[in-house]
PyMOL Python script that loads the backbone (N, CA, C, O; Angstrom):
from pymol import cmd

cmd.read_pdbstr("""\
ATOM      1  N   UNK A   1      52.106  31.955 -37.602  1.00  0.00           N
ATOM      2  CA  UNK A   1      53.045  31.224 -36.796  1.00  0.00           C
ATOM      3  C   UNK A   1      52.859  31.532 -35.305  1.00  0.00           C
ATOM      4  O   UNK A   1      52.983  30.632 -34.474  1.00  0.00           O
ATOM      5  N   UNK A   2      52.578  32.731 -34.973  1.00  0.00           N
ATOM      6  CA  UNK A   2      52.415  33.114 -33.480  1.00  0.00           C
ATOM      7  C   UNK A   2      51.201  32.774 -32.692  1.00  0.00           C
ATOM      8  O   UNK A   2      51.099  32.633 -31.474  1.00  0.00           O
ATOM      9  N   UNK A   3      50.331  32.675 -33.594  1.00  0.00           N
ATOM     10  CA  UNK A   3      48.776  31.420 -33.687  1.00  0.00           C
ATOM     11  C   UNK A   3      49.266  30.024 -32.954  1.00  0.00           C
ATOM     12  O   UNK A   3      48.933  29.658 -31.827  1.00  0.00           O
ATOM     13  N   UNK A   4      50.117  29.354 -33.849  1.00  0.00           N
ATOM     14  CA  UNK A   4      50.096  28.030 -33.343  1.00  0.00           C
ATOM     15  C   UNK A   4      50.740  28.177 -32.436  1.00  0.00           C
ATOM     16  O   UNK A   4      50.037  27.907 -31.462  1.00  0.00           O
ATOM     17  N   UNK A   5      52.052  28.556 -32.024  1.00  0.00           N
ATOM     18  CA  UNK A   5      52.977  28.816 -30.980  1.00  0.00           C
ATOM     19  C   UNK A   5      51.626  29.264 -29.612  1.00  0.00           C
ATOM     20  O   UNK A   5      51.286  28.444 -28.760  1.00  0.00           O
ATOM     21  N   UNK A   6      51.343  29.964 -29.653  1.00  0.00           N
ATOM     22  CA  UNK A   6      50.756  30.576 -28.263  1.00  0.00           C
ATOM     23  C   UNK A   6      49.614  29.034 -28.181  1.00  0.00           C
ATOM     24  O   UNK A   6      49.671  28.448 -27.100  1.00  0.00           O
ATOM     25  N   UNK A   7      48.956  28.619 -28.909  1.00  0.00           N
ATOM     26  CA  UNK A   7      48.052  27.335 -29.005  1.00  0.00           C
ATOM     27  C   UNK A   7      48.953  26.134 -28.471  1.00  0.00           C
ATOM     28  O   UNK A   7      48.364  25.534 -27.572  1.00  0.00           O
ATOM     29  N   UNK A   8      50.037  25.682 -28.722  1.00  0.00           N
ATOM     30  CA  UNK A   8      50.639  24.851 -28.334  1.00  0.00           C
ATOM     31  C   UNK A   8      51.082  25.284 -26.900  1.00  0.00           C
ATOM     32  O   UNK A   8      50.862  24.407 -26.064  1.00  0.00           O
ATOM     33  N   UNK A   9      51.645  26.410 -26.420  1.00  0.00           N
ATOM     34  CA  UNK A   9      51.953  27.267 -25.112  1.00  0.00           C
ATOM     35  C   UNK A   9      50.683  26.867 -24.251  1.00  0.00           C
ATOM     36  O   UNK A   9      50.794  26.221 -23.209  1.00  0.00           O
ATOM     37  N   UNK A  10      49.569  27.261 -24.719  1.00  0.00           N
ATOM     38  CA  UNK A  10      48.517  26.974 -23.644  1.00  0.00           C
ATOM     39  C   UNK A  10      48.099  25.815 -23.556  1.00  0.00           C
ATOM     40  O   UNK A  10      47.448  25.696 -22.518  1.00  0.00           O
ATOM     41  N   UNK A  11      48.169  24.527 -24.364  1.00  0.00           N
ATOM     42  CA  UNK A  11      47.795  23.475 -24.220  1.00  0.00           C
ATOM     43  C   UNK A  11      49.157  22.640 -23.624  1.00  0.00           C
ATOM     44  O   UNK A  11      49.121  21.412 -23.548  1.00  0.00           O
ATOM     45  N   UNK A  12      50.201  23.312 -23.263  1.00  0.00           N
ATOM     46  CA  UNK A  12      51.057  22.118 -22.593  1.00  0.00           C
ATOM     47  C   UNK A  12      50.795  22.661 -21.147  1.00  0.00           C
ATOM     48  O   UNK A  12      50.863  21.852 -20.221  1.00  0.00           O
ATOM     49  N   UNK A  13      50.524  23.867 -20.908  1.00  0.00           N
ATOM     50  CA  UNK A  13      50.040  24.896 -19.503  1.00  0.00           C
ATOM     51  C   UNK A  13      48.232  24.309 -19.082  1.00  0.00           C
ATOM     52  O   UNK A  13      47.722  24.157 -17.972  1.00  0.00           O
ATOM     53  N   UNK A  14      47.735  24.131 -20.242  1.00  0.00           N
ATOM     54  CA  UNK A  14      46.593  23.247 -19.552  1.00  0.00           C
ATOM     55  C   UNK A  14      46.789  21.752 -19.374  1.00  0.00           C
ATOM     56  O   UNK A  14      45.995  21.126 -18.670  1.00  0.00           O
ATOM     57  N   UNK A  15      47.800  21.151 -19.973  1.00  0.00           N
ATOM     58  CA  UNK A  15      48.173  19.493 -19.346  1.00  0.00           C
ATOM     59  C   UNK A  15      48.725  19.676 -18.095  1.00  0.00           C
ATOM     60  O   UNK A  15      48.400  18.914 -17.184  1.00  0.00           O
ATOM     61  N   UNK A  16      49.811  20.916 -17.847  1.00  0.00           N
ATOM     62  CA  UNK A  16      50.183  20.422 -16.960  1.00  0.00           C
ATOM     63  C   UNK A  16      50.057  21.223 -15.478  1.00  0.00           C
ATOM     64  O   UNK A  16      50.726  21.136 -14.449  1.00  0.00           O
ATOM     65  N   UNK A  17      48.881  22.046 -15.851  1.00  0.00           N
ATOM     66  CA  UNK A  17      47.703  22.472 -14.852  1.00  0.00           C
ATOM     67  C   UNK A  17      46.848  21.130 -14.624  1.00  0.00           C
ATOM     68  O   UNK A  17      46.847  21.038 -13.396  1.00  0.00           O
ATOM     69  N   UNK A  18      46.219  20.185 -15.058  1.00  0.00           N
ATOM     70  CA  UNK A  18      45.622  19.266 -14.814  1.00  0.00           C
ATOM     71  C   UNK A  18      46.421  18.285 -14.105  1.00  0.00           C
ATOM     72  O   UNK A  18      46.080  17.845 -13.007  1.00  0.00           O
ATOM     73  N   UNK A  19      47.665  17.870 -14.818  1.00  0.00           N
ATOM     74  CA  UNK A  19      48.251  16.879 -13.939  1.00  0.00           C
ATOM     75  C   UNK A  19      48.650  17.677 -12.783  1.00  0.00           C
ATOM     76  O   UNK A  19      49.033  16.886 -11.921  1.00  0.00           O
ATOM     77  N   UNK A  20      48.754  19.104 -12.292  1.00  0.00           N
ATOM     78  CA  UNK A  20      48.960  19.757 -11.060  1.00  0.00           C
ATOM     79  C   UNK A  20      47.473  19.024 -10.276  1.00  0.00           C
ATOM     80  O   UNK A  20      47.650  18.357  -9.257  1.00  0.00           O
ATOM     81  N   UNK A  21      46.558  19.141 -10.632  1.00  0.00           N
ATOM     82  CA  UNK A  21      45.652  19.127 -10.347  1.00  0.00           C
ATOM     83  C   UNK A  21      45.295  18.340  -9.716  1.00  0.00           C
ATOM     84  O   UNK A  21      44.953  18.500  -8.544  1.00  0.00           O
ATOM     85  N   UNK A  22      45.276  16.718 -10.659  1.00  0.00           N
ATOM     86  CA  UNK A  22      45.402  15.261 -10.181  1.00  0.00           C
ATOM     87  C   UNK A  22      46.131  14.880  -9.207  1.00  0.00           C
ATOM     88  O   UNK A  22      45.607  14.111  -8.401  1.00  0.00           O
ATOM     89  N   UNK A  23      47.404  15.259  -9.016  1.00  0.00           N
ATOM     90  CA  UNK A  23      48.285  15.086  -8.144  1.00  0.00           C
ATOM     91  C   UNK A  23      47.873  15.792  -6.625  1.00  0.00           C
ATOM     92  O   UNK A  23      47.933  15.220  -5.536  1.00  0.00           O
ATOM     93  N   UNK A  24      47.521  16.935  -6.838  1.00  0.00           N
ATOM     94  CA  UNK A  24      47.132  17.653  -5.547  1.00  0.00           C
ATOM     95  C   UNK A  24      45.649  17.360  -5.039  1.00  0.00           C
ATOM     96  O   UNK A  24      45.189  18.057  -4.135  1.00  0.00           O
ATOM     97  N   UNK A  25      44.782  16.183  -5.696  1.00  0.00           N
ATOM     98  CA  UNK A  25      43.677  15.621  -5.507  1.00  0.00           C
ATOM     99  C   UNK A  25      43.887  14.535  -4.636  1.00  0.00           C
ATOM    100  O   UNK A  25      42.968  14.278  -3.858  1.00  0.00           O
ATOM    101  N   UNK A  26      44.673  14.002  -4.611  1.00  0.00           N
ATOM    102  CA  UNK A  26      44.853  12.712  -3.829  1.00  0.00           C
ATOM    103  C   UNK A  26      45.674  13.379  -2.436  1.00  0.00           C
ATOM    104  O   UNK A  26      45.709  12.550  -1.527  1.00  0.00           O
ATOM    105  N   UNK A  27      46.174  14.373  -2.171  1.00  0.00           N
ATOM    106  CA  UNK A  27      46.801  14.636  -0.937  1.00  0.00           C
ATOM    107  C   UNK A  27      45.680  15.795  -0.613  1.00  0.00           C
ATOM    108  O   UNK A  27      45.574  16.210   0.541  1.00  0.00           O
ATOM    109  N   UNK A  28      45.102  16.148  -1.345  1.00  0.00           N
ATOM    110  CA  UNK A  28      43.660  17.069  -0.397  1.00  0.00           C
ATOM    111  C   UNK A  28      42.911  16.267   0.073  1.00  0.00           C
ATOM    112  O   UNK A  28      42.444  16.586   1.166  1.00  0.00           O
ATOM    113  N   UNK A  29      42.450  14.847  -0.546  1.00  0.00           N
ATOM    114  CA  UNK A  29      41.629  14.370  -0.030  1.00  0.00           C
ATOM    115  C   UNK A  29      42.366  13.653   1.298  1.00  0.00           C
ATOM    116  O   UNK A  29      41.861  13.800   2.411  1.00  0.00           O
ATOM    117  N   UNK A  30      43.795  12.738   1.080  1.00  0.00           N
ATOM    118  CA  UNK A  30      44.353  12.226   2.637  1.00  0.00           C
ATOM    119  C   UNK A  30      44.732  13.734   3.617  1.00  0.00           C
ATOM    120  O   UNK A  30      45.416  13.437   4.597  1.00  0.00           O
ATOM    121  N   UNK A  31      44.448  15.077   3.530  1.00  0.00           N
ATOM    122  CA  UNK A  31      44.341  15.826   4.723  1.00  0.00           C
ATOM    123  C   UNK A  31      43.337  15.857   5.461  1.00  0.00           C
ATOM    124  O   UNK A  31      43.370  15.837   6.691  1.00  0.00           O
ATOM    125  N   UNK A  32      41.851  15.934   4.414  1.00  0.00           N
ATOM    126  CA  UNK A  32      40.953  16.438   4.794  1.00  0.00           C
ATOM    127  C   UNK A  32      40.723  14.991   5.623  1.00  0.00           C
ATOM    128  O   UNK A  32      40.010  15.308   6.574  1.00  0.00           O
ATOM    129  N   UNK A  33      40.951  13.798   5.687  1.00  0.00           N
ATOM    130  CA  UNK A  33      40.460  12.290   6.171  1.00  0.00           C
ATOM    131  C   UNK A  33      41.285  12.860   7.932  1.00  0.00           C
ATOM    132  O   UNK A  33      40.746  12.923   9.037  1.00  0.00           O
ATOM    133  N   UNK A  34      42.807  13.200   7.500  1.00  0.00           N
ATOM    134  CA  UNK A  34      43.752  13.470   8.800  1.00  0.00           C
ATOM    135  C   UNK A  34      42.997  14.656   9.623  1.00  0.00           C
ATOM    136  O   UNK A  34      43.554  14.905  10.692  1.00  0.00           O
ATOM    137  N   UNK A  35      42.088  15.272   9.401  1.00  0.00           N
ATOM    138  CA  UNK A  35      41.183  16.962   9.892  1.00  0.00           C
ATOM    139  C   UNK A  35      40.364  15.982  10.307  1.00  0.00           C
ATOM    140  O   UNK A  35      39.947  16.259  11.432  1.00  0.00           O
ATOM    141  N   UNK A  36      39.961  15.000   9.922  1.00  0.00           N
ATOM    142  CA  UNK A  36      38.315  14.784  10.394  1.00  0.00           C
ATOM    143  C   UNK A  36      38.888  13.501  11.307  1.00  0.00           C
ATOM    144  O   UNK A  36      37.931  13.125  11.984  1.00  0.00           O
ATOM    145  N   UNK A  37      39.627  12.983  11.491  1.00  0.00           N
ATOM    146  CA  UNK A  37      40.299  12.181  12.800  1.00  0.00           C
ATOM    147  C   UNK A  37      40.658  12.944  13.684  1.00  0.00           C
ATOM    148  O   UNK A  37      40.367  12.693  14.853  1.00  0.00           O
ATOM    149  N   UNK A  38      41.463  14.196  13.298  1.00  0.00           N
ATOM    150  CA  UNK A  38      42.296  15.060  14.441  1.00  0.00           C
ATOM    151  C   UNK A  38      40.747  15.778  15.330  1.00  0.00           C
ATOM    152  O   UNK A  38      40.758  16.011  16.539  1.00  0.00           O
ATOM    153  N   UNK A  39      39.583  16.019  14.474  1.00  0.00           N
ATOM    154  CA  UNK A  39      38.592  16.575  15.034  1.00  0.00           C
ATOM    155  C   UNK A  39      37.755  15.488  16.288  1.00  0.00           C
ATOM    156  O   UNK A  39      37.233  15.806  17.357  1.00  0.00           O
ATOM    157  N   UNK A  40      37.869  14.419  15.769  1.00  0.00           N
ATOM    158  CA  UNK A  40      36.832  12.992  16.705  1.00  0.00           C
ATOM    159  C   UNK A  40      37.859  12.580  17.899  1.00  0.00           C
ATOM    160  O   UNK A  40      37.524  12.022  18.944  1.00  0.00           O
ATOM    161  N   UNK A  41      39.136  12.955  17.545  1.00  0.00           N
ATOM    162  CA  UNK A  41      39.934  12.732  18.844  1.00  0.00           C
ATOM    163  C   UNK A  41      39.933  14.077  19.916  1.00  0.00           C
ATOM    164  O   UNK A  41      40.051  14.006  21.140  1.00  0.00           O
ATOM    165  N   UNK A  42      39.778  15.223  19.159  1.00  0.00           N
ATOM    166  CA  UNK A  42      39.657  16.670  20.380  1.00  0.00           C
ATOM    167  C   UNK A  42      38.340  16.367  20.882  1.00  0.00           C
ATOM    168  O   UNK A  42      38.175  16.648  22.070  1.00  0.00           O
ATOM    169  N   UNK A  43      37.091  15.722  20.095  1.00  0.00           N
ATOM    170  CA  UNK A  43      35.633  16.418  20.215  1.00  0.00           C
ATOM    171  C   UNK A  43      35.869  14.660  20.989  1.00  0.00           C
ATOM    172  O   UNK A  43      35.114  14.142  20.166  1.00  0.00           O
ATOM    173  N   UNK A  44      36.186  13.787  21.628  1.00  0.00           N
ATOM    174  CA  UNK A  44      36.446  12.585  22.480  1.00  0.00           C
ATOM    175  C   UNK A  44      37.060  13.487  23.714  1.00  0.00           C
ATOM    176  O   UNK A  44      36.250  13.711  24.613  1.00  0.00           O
ATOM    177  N   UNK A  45      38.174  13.949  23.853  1.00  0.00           N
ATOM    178  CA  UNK A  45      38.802  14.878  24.809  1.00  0.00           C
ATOM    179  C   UNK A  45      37.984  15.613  25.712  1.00  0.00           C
ATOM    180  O   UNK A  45      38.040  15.560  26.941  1.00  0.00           O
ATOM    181  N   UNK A  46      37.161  16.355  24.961  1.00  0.00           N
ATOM    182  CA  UNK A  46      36.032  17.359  25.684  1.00  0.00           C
ATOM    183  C   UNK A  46      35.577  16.557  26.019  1.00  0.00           C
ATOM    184  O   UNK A  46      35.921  16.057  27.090  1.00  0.00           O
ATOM    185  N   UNK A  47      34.774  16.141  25.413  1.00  0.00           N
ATOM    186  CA  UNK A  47      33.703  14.897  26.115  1.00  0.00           C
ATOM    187  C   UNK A  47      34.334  14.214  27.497  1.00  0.00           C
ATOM    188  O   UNK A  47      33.645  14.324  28.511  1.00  0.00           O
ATOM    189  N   UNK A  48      35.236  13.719  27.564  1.00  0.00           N
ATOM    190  CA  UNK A  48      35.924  13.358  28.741  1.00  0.00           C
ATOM    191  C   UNK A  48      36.043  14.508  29.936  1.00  0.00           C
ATOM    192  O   UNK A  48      35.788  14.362  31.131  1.00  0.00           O
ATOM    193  N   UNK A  49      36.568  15.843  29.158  1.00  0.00           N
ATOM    194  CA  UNK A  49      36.937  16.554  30.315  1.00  0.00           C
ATOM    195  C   UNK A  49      35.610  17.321  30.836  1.00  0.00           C
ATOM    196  O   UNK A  49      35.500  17.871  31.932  1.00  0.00           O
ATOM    197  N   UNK A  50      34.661  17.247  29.858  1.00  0.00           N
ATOM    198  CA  UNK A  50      33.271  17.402  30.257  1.00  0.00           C
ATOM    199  C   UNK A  50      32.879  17.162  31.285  1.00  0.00           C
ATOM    200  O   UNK A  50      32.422  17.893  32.164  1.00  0.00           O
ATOM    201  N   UNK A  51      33.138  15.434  31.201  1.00  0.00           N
ATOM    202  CA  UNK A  51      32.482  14.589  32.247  1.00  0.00           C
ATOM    203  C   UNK A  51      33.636  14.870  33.774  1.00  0.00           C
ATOM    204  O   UNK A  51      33.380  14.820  34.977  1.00  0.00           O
ATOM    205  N   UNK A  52      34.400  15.044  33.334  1.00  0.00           N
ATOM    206  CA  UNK A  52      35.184  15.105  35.084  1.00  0.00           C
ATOM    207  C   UNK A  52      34.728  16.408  35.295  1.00  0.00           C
ATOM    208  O   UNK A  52      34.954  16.525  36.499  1.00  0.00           O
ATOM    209  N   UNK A  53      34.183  17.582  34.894  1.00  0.00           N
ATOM    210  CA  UNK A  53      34.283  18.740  35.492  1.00  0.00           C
ATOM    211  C   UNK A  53      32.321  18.739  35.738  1.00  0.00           C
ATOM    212  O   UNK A  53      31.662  19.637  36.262  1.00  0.00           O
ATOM    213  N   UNK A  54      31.913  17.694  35.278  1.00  0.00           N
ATOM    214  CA  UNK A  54      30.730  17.507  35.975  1.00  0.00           C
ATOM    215  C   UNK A  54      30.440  16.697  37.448  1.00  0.00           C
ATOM    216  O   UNK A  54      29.567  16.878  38.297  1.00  0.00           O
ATOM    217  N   UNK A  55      31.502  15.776  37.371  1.00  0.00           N
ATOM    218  CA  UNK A  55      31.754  15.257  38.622  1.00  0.00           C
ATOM    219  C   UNK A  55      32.264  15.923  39.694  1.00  0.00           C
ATOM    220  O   UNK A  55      31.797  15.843  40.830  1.00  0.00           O
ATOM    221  N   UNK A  56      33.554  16.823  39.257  1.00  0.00           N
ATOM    222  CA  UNK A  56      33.633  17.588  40.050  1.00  0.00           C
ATOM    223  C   UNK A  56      33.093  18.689  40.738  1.00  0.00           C
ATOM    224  O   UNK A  56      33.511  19.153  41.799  1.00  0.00           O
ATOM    225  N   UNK A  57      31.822  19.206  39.846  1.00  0.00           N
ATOM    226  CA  UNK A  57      30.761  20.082  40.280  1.00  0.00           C
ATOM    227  C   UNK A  57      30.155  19.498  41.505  1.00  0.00           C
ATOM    228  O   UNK A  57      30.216  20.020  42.618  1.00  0.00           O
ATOM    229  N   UNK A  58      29.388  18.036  41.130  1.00  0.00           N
ATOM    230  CA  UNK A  58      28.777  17.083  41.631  1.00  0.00           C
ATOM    231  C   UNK A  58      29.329  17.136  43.080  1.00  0.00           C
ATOM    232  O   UNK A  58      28.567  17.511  43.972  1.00  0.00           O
ATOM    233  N   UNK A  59      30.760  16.741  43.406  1.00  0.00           N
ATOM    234  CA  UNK A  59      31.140  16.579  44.262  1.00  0.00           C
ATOM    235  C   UNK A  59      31.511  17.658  45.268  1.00  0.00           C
ATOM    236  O   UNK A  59      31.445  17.406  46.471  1.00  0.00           O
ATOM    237  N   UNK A  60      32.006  19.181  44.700  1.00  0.00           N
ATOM    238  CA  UNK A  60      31.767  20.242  45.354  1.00  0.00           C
ATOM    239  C   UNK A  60      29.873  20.593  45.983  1.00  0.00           C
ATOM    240  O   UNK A  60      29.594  21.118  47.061  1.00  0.00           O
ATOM    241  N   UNK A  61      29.103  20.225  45.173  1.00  0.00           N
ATOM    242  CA  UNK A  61      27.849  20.250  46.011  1.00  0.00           C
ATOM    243  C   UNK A  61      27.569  19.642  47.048  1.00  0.00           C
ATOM    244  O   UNK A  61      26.973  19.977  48.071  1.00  0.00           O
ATOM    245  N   UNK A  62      28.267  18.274  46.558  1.00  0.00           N
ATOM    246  CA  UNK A  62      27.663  17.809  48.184  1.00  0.00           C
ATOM    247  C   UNK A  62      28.522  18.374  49.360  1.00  0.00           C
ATOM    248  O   UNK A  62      28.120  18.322  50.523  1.00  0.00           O
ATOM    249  N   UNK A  63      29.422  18.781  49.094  1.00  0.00           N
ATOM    250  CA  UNK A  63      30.659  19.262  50.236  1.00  0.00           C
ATOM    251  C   UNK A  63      29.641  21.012  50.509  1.00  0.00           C
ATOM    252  O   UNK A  63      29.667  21.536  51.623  1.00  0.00           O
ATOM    253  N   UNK A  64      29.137  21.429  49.761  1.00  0.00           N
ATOM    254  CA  UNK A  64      29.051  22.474  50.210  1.00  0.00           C
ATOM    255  C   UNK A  64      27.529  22.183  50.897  1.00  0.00           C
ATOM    256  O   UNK A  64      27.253  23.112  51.656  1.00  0.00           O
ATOM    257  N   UNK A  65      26.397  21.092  50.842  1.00  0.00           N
ATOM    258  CA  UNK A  65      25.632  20.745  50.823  1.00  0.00           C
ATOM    259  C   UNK A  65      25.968  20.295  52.696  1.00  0.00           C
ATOM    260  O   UNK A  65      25.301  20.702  53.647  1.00  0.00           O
ATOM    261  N   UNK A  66      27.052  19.466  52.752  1.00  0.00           N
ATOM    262  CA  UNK A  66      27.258  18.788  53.974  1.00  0.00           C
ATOM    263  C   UNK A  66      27.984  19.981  55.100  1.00  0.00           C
ATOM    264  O   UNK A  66      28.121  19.807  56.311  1.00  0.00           O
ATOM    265  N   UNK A  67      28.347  21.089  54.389  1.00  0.00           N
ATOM    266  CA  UNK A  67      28.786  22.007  55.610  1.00  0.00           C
ATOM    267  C   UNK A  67      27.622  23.054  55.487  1.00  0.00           C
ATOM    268  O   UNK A  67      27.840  24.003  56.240  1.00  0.00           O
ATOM    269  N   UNK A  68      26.457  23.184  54.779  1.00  0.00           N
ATOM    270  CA  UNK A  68      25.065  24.035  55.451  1.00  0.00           C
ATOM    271  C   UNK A  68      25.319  25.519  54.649  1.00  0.00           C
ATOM    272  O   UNK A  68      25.146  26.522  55.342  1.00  0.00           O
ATOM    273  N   UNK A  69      25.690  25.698  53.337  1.00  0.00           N
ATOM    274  CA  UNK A  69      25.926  26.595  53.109  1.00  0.00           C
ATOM    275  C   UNK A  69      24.371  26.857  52.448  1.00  0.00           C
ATOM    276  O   UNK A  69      23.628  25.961  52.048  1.00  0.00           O
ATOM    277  N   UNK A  70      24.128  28.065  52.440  1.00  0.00           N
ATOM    278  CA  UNK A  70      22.923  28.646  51.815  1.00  0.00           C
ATOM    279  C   UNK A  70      23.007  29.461  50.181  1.00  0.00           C
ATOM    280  O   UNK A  70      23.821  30.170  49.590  1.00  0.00           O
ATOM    281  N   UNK A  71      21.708  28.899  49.916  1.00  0.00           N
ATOM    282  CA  UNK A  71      21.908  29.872  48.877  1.00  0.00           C
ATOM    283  C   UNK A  71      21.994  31.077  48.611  1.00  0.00           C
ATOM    284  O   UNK A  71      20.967  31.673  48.937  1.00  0.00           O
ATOM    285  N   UNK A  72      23.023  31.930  48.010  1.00  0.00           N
ATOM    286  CA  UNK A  72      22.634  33.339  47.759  1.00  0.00           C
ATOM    287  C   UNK A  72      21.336  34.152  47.362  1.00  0.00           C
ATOM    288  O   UNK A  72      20.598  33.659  46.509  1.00  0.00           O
ATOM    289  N   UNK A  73      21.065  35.181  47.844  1.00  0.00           N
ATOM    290  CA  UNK A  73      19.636  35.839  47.567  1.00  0.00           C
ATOM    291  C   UNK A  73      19.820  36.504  46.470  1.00  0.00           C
ATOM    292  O   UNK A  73      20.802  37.190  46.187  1.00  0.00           O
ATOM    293  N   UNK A  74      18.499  36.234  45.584  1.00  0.00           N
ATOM    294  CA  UNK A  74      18.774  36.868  44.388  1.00  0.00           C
ATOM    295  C   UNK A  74      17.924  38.139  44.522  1.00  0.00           C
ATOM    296  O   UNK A  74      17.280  38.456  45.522  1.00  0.00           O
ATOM    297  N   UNK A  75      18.014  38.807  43.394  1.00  0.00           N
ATOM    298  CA  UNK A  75      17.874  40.594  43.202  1.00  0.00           C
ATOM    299  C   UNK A  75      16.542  40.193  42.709  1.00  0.00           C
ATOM    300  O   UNK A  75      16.944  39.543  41.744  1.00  0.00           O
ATOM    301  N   UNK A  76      14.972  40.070  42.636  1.00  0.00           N
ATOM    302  CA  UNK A  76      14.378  39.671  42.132  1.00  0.00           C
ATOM    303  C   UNK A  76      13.256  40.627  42.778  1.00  0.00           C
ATOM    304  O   UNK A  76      12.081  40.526  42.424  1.00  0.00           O
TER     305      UNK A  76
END
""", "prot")
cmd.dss("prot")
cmd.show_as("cartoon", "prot")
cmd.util.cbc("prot")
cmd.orient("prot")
């Protein structure tokens, strides 16, 4: 009797480990979709702030370019 009992115990614990399973399959996969948008919108961001802090390099050169500054001497 303690045969079938523990057999029936684990087979309603493996149904309803699986339907845990199924259920938590469909919301792992809509996070991992929400991770890989949240990532193309930061890795868009950089890219942007990339580009202004290259311009702004750009534009500190010529300013330092138009008042005659020299280059530092290196240790060489």
């Amino acid at each position: 009797m303690g045969v079938v009992t523990t057999a029936i115990s684990a087979a309603i614990i493996a149904a309803i480990g699986m339907i845990l399973a199924w259920l938590g399959k469909g919301r792992s996969e809509d996070l991992t979709q929400r991770i890989d948008r949240l990532e193309g919108r930061i890795d868009r961001r950089f890219d942007v702030m990339q580009a202004s802090i290259d311009g702004l390099r750009s534009d500190l050169t010529q300013v330092a370019l138009a008042v005659g500054v020299r280059p530092r001497a290196t240790n060489a």
